[in-house]
FIZALO-77399 format. One record per atom (N, C-alpha, C): chain; residue in three letters; x, z, y; atom name. Coordinates in nm, 4 decimals, always signed. Atoms other than C-alpha are relative to their C-alpha. Example, Ala and Ser with C-alpha at 12.3 -4.5 7.8 and 13.67 -1.06 7.14 Angstrom:
BEGIN
  chain  res         X         Z         Y  atom
      A  ala   +0.0890   +0.0000   -0.1190     N
      A  ala   +1.2300   +0.7800   -0.4500    CA
      A  ala   +0.0900   +0.0000   +0.1200     C
      A  ser   -0.0820   -0.0060   -0.1190     N
      A  ser   +1.3670   +0.7140   -0.1060    CA
      A  ser   -0.0770   +0.0730   +0.1090     C
***
This chain:
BEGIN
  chain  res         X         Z         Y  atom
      A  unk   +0.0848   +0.0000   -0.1181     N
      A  unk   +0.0000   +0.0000   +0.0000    CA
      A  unk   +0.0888   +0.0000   +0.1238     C
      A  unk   -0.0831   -0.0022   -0.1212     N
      A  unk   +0.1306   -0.1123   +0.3561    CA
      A  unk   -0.1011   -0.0114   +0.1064     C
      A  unk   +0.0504   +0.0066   -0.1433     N
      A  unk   +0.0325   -0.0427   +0.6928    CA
      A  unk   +0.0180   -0.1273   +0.0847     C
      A  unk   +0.0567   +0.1201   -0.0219     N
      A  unk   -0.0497   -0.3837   +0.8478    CA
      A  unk   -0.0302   -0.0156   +0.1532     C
      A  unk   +0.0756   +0.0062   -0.1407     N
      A  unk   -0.0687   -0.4410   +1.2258    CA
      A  unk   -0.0169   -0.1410   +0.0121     C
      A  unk   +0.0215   +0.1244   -0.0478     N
      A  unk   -0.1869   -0.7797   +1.3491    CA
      A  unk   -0.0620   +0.0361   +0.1377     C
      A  unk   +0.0158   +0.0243   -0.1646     N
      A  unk   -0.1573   -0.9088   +1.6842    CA
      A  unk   -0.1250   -0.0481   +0.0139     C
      A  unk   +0.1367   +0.0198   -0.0304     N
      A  unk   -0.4614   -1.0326   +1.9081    CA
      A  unk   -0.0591   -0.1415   -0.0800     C
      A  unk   +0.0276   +0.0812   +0.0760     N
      A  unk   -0.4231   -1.3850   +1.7537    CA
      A  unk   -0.0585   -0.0480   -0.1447     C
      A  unk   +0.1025   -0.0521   +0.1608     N
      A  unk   -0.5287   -1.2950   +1.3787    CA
      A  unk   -0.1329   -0.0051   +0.0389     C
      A  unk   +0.1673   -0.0337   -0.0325     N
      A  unk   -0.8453   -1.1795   +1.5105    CA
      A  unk   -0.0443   -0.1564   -0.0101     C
      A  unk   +0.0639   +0.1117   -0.0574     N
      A  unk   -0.9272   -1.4781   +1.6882    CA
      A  unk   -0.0128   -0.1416   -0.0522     C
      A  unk   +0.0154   +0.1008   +0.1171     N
      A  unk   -0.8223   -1.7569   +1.4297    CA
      A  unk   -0.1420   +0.0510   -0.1169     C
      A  unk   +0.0600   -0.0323   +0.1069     N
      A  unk   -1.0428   -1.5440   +1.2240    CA
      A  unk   -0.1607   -0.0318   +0.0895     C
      A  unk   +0.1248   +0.0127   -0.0897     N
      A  unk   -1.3303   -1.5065   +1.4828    CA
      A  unk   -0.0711   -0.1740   +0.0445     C
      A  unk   +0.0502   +0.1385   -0.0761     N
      A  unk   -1.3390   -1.8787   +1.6065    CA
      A  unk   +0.0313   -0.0968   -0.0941     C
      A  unk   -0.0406   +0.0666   +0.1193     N
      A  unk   -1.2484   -2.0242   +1.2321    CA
      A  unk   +0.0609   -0.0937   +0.0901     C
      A  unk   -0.1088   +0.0719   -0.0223     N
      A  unk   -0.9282   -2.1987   +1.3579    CA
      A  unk   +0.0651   -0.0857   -0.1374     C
      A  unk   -0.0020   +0.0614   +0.0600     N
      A  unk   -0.8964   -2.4849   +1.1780    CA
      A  unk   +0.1512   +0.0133   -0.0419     C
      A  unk   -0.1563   -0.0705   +0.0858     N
      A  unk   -0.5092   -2.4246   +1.0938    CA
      A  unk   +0.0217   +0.0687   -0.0760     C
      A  unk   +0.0163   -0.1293   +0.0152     N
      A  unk   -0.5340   -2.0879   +1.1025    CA
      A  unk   -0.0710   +0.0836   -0.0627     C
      A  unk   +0.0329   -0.0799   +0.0630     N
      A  unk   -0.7687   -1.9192   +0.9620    CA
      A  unk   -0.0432   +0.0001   -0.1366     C
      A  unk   +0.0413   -0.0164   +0.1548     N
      A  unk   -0.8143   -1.9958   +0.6007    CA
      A  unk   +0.1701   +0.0355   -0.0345     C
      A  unk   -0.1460   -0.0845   -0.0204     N
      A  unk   -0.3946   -1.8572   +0.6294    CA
      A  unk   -0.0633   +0.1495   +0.0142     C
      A  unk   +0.0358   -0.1355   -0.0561     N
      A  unk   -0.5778   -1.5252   +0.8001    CA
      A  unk   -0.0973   +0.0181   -0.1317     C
      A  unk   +0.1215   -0.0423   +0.1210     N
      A  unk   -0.8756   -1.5348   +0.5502    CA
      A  unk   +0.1049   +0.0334   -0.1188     C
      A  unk   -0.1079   -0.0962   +0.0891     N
      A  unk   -0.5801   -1.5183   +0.2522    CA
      A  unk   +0.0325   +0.0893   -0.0065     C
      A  unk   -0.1124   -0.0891   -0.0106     N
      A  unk   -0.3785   -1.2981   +0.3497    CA
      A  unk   -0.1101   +0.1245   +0.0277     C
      A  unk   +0.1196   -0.0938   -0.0217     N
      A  unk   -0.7065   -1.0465   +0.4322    CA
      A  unk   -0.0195   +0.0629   -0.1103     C
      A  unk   +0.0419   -0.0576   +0.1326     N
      A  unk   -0.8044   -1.0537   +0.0897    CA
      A  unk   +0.0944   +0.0321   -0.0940     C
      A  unk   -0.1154   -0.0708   +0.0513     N
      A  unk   -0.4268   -1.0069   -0.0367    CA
      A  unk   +0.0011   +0.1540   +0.0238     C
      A  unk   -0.0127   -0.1602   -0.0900     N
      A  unk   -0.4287   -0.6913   +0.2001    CA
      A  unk   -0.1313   +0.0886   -0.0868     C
      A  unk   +0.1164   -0.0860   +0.0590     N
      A  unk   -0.7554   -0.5737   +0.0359    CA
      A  unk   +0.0265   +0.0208   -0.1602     C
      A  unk   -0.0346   -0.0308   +0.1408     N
      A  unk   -0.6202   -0.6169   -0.3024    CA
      A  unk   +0.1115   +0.1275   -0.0400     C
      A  unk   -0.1291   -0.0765   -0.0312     N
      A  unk   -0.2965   -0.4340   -0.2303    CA
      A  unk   -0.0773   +0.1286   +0.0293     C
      A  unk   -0.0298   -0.1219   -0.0756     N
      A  unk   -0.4708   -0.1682   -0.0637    CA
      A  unk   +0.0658   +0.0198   +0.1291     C
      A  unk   -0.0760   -0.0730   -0.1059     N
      A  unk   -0.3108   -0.1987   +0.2281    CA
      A  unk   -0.1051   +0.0081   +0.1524     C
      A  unk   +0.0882   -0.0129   -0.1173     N
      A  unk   -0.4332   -0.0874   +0.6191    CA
      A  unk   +0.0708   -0.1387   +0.0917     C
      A  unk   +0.0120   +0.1064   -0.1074     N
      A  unk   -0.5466   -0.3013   +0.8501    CA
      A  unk   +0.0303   +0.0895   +0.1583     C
      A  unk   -0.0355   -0.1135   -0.1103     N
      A  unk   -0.4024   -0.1972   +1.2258    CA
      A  unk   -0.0384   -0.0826   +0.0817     C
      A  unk   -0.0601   +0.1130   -0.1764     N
      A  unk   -0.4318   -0.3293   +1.6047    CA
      A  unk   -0.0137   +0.1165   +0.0693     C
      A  unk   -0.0029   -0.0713   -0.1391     N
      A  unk   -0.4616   -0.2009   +1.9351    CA
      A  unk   -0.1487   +0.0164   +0.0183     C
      A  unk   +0.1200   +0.0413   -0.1228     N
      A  unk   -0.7509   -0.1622   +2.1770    CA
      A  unk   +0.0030   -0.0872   +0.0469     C
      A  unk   -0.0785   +0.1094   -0.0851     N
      A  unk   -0.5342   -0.4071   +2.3670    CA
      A  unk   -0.1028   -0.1049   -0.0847     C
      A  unk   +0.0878   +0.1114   +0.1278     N
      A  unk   -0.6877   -0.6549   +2.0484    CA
      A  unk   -0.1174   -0.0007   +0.0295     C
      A  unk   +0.1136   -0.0253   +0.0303     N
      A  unk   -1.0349   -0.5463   +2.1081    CA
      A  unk   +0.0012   -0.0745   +0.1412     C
      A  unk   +0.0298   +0.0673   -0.1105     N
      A  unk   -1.0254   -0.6190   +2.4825    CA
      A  unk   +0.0029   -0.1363   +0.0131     C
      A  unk   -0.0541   +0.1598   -0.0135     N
      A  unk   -0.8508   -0.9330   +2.4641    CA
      A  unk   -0.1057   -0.1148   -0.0931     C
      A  unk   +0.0907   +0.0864   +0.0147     N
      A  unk   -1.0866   -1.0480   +2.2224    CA
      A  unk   -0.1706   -0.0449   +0.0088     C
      A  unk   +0.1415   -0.0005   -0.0677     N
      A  unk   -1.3934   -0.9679   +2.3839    CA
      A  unk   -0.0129   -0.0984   +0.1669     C
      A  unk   +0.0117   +0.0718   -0.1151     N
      A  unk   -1.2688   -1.1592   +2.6847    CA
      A  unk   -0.1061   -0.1604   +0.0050     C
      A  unk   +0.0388   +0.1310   +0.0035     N
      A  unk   -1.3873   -1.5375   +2.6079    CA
      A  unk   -0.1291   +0.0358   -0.0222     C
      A  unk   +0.1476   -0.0706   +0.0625     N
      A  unk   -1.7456   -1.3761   +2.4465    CA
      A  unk   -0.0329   -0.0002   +0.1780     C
      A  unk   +0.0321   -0.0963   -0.1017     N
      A  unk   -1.7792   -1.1831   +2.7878    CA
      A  unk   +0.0339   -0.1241   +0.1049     C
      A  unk   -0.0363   +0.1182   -0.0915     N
      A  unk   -1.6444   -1.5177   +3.0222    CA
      A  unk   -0.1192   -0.1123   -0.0250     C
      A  unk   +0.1595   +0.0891   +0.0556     N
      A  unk   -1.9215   -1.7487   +2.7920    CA
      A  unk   -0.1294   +0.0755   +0.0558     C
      A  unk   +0.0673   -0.0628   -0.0052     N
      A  unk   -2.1451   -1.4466   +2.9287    CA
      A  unk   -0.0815   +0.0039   -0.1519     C
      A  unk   +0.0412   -0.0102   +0.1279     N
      A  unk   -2.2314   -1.4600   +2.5472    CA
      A  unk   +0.0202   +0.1469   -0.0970     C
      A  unk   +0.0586   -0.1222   +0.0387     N
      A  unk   -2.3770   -1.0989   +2.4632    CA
      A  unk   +0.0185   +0.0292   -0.1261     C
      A  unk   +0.0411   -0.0378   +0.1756     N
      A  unk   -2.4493   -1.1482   +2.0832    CA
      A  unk   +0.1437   -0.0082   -0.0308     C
      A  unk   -0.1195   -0.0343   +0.1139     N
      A  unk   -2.0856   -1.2593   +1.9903    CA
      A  unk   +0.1085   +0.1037   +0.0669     C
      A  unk   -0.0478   -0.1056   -0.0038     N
      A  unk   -1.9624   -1.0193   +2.2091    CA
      A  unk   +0.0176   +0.1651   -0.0749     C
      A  unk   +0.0411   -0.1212   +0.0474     N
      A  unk   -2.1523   -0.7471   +2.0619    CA
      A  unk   +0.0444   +0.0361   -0.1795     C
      A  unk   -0.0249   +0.0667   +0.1385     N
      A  unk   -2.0774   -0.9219   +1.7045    CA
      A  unk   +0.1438   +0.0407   -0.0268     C
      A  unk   -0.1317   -0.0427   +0.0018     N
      A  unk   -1.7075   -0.8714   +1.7779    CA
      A  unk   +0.0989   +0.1520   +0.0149     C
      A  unk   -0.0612   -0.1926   -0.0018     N
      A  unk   -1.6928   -0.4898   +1.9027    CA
      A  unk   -0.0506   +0.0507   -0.1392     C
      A  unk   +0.1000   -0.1101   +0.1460     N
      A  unk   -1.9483   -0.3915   +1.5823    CA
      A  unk   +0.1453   -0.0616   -0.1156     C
      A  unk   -0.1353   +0.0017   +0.0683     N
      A  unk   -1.6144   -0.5451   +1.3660    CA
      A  unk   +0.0665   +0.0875   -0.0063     C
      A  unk   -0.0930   -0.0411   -0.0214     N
      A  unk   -1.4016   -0.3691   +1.5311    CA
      A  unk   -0.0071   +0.1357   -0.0233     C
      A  unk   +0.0801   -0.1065   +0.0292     N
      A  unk   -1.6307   -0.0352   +1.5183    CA
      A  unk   -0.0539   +0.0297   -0.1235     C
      A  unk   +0.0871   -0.0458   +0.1364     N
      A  unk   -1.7210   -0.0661   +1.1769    CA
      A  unk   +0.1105   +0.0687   -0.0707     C
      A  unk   -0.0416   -0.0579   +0.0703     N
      A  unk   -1.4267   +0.0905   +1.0462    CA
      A  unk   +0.1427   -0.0305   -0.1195     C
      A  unk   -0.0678   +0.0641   +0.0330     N
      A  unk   -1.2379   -0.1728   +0.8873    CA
      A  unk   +0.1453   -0.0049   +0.0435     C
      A  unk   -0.1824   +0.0432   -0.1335     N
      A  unk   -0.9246   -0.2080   +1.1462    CA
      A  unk   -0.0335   +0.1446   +0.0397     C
      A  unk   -0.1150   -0.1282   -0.0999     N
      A  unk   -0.7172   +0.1560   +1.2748    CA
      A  unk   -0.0012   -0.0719   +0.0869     C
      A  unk   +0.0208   +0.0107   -0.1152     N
      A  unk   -0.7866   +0.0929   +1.6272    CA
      A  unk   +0.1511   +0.0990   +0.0802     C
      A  unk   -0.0518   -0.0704   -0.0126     N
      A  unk   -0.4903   +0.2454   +1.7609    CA
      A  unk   +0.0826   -0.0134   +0.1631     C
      A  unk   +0.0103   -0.0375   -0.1613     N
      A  unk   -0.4582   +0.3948   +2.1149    CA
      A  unk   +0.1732   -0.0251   +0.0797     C
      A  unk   -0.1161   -0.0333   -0.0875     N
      A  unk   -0.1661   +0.3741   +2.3863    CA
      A  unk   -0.0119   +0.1267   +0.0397     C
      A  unk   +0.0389   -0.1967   -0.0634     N
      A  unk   -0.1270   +0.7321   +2.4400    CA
      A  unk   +0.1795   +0.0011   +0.0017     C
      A  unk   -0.1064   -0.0454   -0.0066     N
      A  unk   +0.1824   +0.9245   +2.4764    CA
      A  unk   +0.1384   -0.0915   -0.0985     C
      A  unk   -0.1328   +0.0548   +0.0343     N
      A  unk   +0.4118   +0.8005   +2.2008    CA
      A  unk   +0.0035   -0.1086   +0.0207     C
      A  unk   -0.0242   +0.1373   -0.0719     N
      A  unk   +0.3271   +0.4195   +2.2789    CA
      A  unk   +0.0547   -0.0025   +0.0610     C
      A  unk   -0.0915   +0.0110   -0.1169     N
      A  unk   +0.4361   +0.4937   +2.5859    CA
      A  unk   +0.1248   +0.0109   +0.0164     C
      A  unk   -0.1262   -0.0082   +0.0014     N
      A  unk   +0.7271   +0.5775   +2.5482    CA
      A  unk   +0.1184   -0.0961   -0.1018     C
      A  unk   -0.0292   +0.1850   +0.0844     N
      A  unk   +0.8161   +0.2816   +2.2772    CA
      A  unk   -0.0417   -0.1064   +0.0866     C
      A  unk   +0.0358   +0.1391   -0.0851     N
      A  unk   +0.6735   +0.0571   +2.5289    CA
      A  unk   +0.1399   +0.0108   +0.1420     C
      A  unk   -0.1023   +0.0115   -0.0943     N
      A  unk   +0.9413   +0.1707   +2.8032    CA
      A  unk   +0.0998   -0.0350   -0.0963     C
      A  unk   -0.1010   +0.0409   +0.0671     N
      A  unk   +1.1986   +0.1304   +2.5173    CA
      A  unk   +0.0417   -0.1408   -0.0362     C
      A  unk   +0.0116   +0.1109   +0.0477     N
      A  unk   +1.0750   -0.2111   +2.4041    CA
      A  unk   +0.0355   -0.1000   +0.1386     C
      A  unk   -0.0322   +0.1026   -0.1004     N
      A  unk   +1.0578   -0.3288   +2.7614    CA
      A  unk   +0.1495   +0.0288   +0.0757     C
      A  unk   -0.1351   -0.0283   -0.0616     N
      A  unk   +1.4191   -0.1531   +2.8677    CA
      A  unk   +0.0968   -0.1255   -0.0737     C
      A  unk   -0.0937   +0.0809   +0.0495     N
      A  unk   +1.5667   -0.3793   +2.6399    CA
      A  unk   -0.0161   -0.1482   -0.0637     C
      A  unk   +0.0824   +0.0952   +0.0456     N
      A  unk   +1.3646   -0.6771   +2.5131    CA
      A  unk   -0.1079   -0.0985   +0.1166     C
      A  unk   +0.1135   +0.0733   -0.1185     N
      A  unk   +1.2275   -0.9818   +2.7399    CA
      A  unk   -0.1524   -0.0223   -0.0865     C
      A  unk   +0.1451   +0.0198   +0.0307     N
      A  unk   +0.8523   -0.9502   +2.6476    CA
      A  unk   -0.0591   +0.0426   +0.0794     C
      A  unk   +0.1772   -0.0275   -0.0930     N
      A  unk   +0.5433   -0.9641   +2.8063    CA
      A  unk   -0.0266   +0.1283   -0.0002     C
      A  unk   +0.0329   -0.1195   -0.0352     N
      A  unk   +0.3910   -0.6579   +2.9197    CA
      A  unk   -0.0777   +0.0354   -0.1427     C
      A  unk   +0.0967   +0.0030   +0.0904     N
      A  unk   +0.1081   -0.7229   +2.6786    CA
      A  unk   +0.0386   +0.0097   -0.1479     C
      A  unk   -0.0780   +0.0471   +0.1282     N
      A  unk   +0.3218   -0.8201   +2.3640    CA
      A  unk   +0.0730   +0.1173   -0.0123     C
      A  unk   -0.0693   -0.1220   +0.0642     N
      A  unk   +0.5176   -0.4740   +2.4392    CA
      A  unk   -0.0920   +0.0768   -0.0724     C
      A  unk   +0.1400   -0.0904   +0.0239     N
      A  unk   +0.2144   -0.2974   +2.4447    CA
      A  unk   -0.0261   +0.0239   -0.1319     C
      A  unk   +0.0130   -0.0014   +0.0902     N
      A  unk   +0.1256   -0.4267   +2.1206    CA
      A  unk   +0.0982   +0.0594   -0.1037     C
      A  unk   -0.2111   -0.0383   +0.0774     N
      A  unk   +0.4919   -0.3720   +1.9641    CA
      A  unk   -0.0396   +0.1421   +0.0007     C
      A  unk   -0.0317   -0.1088   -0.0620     N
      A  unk   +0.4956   -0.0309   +2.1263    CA
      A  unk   -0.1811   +0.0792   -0.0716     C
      A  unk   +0.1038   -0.0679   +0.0986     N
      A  unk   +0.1422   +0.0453   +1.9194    CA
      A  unk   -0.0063   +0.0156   -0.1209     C
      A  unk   -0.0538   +0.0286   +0.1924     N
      A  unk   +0.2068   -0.0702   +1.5956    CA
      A  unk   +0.1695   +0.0948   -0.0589     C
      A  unk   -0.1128   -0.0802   +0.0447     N
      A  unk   +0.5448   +0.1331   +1.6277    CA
      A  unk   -0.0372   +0.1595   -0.0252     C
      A  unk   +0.0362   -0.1909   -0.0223     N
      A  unk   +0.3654   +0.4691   +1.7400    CA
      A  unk   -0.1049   +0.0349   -0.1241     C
      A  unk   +0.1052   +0.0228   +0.1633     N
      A  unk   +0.1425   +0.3998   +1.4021    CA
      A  unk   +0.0682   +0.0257   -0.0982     C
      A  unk   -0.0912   -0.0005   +0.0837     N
      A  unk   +0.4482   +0.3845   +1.1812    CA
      A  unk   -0.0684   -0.1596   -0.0917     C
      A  unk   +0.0468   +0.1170   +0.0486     N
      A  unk   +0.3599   -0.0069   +1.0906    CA
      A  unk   +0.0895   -0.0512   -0.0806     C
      A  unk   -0.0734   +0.0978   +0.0855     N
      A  unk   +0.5199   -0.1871   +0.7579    CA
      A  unk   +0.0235   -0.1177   +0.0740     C
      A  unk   +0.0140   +0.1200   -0.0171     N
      A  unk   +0.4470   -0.5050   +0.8763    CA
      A  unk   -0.0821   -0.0509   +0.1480     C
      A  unk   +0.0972   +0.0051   -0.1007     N
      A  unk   +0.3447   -0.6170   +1.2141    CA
      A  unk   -0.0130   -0.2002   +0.0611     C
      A  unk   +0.0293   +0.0884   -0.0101     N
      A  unk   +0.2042   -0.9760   +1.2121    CA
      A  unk   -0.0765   -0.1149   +0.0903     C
      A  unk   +0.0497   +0.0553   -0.1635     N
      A  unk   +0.1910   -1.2243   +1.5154    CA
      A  unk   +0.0084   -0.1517   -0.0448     C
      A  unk   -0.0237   +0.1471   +0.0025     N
      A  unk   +0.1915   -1.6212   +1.5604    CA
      A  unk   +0.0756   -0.0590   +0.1437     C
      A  unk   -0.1030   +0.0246   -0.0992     N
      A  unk   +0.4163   -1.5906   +1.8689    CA
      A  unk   +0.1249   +0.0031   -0.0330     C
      A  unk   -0.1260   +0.0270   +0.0197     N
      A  unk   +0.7376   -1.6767   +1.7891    CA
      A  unk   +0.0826   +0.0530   +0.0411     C
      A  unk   -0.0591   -0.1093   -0.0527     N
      A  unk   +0.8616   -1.4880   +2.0474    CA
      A  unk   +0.0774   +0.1293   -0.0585     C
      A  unk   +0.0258   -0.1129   +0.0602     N
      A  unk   +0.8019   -1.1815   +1.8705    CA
      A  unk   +0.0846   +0.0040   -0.1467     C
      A  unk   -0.0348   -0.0519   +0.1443     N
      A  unk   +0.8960   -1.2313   +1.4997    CA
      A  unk   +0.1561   +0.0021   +0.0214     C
      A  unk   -0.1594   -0.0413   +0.0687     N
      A  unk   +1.2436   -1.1361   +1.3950    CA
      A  unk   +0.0711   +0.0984   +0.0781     C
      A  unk   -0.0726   -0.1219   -0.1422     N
      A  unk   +1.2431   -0.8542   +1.7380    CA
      A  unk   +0.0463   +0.1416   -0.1447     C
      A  unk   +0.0270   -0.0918   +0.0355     N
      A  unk   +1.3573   -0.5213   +1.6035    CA
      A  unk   -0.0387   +0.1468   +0.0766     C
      A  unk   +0.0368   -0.0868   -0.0998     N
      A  unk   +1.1873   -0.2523   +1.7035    CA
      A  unk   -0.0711   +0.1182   -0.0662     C
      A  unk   +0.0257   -0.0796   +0.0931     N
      A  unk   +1.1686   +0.1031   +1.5609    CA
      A  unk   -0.1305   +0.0733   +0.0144     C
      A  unk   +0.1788   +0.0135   +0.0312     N
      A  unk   +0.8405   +0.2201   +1.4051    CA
      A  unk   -0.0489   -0.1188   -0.0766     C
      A  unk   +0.0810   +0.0870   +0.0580     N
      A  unk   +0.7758   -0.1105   +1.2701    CA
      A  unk   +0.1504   -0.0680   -0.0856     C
      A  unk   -0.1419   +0.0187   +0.0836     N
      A  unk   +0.9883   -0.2231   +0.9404    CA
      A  unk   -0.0075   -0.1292   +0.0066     C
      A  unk   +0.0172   +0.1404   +0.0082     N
      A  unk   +0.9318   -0.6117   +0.9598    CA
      A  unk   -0.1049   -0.0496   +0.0677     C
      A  unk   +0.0720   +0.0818   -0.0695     N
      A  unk   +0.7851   -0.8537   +1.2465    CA
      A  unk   +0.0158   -0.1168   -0.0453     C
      A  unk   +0.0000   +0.1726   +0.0301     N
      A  unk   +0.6910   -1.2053   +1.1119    CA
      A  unk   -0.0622   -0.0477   +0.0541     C
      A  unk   +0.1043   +0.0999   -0.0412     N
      A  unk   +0.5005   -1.5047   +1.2058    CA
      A  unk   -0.0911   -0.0298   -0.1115     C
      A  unk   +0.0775   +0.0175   +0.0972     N
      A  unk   +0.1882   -1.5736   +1.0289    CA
      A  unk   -0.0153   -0.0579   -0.1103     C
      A  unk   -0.0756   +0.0729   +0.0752     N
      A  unk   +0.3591   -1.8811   +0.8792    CA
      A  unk   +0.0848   +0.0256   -0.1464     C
      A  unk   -0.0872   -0.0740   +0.1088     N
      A  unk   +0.5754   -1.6525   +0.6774    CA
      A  unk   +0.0042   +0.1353   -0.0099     C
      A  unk   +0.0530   -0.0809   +0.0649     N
      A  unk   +0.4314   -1.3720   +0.5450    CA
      A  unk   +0.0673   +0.0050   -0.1083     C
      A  unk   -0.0920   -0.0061   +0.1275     N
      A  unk   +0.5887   -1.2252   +0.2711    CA
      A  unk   -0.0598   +0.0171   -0.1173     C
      A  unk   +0.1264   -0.0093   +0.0937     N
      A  unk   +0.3039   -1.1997   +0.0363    CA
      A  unk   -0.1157   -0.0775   +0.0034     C
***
């Protein structure tokens, strides 16, 4: 069993069936459910993907997308104190986005196996709290 963070992009291949993407995300879901392992994100995730819903002024898949996120399925996991302080670390030394620390800097304060993005940027950073950043591409399972 591994602790599992995925960035905001997962979601959203999954949410808007991304023709690339998400029958990759749909796999690897039901690997994770076989395994046992947790599913992680942020809040950061929740906001970000309530934005386009909430811009369409489109209520239902807004509402469709928090009850996901609220049902229990996905560790929702807060910026609080220790984030914070992994997020000044991540950004003292690492060119990333504010947003992309954020995330980093959540999935670390979680103690995350695996923290899974499709920004390129991101995979191969190291950054303690989290034992392996990949791209969705290459997943190790």
């Amino acid at each position: 069993m591994a602790r599992v963070f995925w960035d905001t992009n997962l979601f959203i291949y999954l949410f808007e069936n991304n023709a690339e993407w998400s029958p990759r995300v749909v796999e690897f879901r039901q690997r994770m459910r076989t395994r046992r392992d947790e599913l992680l994100t942020s809040w950061l995730t929740v906001g970000e993907a309530l934005t386009k819903p909430k811009e369409a002024g489109n209520a239902i898949l807004e509402k469709s997308y928090l009850n996901f996120f609220l049902s229990g399925s996905v560790e929702l996991v807060a910026f609080e104190a220790e984030a914070a302080k992994r997020y000044a670390e991540i950004r003292s030394r690492e060119r990333v986005r504010p947003a992309d620390a954020i995330q980093l800097a959540c999935a670390a304060a979680a103690g995350t196996d695996l923290f899974v993005t499709n920004d390129s940027r991101l995979s191969g950073l190291v950054v303690s709290g989290v034992t392996f950043i990949t791209g969705i591409g290459r997943i190790p399972y």
